[in-house]
N, C-alpha and C positions, 0 to 999 in steps of 0.2 A: 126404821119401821116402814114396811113396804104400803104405798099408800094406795087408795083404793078408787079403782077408775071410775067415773058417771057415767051413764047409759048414753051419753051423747059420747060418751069416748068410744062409747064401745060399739058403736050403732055405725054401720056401713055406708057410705055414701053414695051417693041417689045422682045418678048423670042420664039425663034424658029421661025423667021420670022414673026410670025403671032404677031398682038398685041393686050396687053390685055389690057381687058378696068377693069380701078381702079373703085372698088367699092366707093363707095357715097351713103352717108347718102338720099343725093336728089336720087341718081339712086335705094335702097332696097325697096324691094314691101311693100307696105305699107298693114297692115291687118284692116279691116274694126273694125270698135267697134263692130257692135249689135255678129258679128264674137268671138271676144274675148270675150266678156261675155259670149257667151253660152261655151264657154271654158273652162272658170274659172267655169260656172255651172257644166261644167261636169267635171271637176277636183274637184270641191267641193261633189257631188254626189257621184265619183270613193271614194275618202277618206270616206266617211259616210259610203258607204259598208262594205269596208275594216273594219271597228270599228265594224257594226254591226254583221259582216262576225264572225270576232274573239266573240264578244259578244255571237254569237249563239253559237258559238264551248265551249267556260265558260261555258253556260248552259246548252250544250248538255253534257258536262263534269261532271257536279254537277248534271243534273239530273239523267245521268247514276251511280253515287256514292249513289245518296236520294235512286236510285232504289235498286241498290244494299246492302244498309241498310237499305231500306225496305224490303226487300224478307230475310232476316238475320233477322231482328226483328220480320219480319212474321215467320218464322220458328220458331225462338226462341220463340214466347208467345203460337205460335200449342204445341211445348216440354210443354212451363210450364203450357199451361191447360190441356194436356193429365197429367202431374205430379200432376196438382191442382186435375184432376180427380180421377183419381188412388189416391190421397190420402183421397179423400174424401170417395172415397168406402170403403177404408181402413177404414176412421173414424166410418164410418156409419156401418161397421162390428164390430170392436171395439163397438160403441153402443150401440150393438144388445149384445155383448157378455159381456158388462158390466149389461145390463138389465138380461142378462139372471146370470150370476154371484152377482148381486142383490138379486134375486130371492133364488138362493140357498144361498145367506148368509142369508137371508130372513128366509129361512125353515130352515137353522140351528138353527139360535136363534131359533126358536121356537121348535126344538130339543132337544137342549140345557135346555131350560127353562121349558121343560117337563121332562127330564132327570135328573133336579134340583129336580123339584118337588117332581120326583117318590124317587132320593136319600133321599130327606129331610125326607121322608113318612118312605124310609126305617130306615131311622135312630132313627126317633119314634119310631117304632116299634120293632128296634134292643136297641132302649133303654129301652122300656117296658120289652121287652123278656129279656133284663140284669136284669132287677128290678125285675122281675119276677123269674129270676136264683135262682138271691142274696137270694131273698124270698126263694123260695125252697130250697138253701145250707144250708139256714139257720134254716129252718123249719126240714132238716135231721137231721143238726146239734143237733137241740135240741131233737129230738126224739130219734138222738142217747146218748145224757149225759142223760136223764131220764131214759133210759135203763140202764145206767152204776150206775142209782143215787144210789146202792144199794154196789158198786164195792167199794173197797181202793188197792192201791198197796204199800206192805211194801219194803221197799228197806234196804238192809244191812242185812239181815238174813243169816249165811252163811249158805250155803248148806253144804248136807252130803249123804251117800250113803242110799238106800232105806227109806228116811225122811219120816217122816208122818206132811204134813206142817199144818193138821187141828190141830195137837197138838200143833206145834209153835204158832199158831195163838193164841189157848187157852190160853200158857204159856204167850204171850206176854200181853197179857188182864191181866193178874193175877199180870204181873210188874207192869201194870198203873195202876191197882183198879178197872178193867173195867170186869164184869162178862159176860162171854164167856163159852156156850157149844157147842156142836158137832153140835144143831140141830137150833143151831143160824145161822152154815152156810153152804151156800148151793154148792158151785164148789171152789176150793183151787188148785191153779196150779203155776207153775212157767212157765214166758216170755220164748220165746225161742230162744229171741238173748241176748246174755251174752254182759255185760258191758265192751265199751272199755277200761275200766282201767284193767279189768280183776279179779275184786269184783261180790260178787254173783250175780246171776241175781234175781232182782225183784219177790216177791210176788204178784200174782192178789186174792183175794179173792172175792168170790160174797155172802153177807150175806142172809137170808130166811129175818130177821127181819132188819128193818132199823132204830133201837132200838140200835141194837147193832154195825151196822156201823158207827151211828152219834157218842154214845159214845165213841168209840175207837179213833174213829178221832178225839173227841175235847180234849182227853187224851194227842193229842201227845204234849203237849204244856210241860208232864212233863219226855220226854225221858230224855232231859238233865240234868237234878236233879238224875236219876237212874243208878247202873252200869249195861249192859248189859250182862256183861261177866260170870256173877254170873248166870245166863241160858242160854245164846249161848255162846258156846266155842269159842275165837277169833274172835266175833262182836264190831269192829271198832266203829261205828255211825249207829243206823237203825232210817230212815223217815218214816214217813206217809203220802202219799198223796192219793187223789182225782183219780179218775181212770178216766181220762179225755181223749174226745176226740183227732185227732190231729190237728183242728184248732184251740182250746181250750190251748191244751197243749204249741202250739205256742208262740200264744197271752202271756200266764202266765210266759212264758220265759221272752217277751219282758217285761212285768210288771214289771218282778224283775230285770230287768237287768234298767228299770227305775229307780224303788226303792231306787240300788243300785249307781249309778250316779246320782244321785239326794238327795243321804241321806236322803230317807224318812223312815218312821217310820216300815210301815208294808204293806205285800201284801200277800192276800190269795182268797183260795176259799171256796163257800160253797153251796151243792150239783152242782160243775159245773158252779156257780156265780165267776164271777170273782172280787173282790176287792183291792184298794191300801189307802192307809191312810199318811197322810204328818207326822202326830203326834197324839200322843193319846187323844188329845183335840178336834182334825181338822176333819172337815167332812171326811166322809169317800165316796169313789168314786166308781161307778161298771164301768167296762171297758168294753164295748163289742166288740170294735175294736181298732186296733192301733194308731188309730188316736184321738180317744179319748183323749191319752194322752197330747194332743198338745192343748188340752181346759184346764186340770188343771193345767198345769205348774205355 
């Protein structure tokens, strides 16, 4: 049972004479509804600012940054189409100087290819004028052994003081069996370089009749059979040869020096022919060049 308050409970208390009156729930001013809702309206309003407030300052924030990396990316792609340009000019010269370096690779080859030609032409031509040489050395050559075909040179005759070599000549025909007079020949002279060994020097004769030069020559086959010394005083060996050219003379070296490393049988000449033979059976070969020999081995 709810008990009931005395007039001293319920009676206000008194500070500085004056007294105050206790607030109550029944005594605070009451605030109307339609009052507080627009309240709470505008306290919901004031908060939706506030978010949007901060929301714009985000975007004013971000946009300020997009701009800012936009004016950096704008710059940057101005750089790389002034770079994209400048290099294109660049290329487009390159181009030009490729077509133009085209061109003169162009006319080179065809420089080239002319300068082929004109060498090839000359090379014909340096080949004919060889062939044509060859022909001429060769056509001297023989005109000069027909001039000599009359010639022999005796080698081994010693000399002596004021000789008369037409009479050697004669004497030496008279060993072989070979008849020899005065008016058989026509120029008797001695070489005028002496033999390295220091043996006489060489006989040339030039015969009038070529009667009496074949004879003598194909005499010599019997020096070896005869004494010499029994008509030259103190002749060693005397030869007969061929009064041969010196590409002739050459060649006839190389012959015999075949001959002789090869153990063939014989090699000679005759008026300025040259020959070798394997054996006295074996064909017999004429040599006109060195080379020859490398067919009949």
């Amino acid at each position: 049972m709810a008990e009931k308050l005395s007039e001293s409970d319920e009676s206000p208390p008194i500070i500085g004479g004056k007294r105050v009156e206790r607030p109550s729930s029944s005594s605070s001013p009451e605030i109307p509804p339609n009052k507080t809702a627009k309240t709470t309206e505008h306290m919901v309003e004031q908060a939706d600012l506030s978010s949007i407030w901060i929301a714009l300052n985000n975007i004013q924030r971000n946009t300020d940054e997009l701009l800012k990396e936009n004016r950096a990316l704008r710059k940057q792609h101005e750089e790389l189409q002034k770079s994209l340009e400048f290099h294109i000019d660049k290329l487009e010269k390159l181009e030009v100087e490729n077509d133009k370096l085209k061109q003169d690779v162009s006319s080179l080859k065809k420089a080239v290819r002319k300068a082929e030609d004109e060498v090839a032409d000359l090379n014909d031509d340096l080949d004919g004028l060889k062939s044509d040489l060859d022909t001429a050395i060769c056509q001297i050559d023989d005109l000069e052994q027909y001039n000599r075909k009359h010639n022999l040179e005796i080698h081994g005759i010693p000399e002596s003081s004021e000789e008369n070599l037409s009479d050697k000549i004669i004497k030496l025909g008279k060993v072989l069996n070979v008849h020899i007079v005065n008016n058989d020949i026509d120029i008797c002279h001695r070489m005028a370089t002496r033999r390295s060994n220091g043996g006489p020097r060489p006989i040339i004769v030039r015969f009038r009749s070529y009667r009496a030069k074949s004879e003598l020559y194909k005499s010599k086959k019997h020096l070896k059979s005869v004494s010499l010394n029994n008509y030259f005083h103190n002749a060693e060996a005397v030869y007969i040869n061929e009064n041969l050219t010196n590409h002739r003379r050459e060649l006839f070296t190389k012959v015999r020096k075949f001959k002789k490393i090869n153990n063939w049988h014989s090699a000679w000449t005759i008026d300025g022919k040259i020959f070798v033979r394997k054996s006295p059976s074996d064909q017999v070969y004429r040599v006109y060049e060195v080379e020859d020999l490398d067919n009949i081995r």
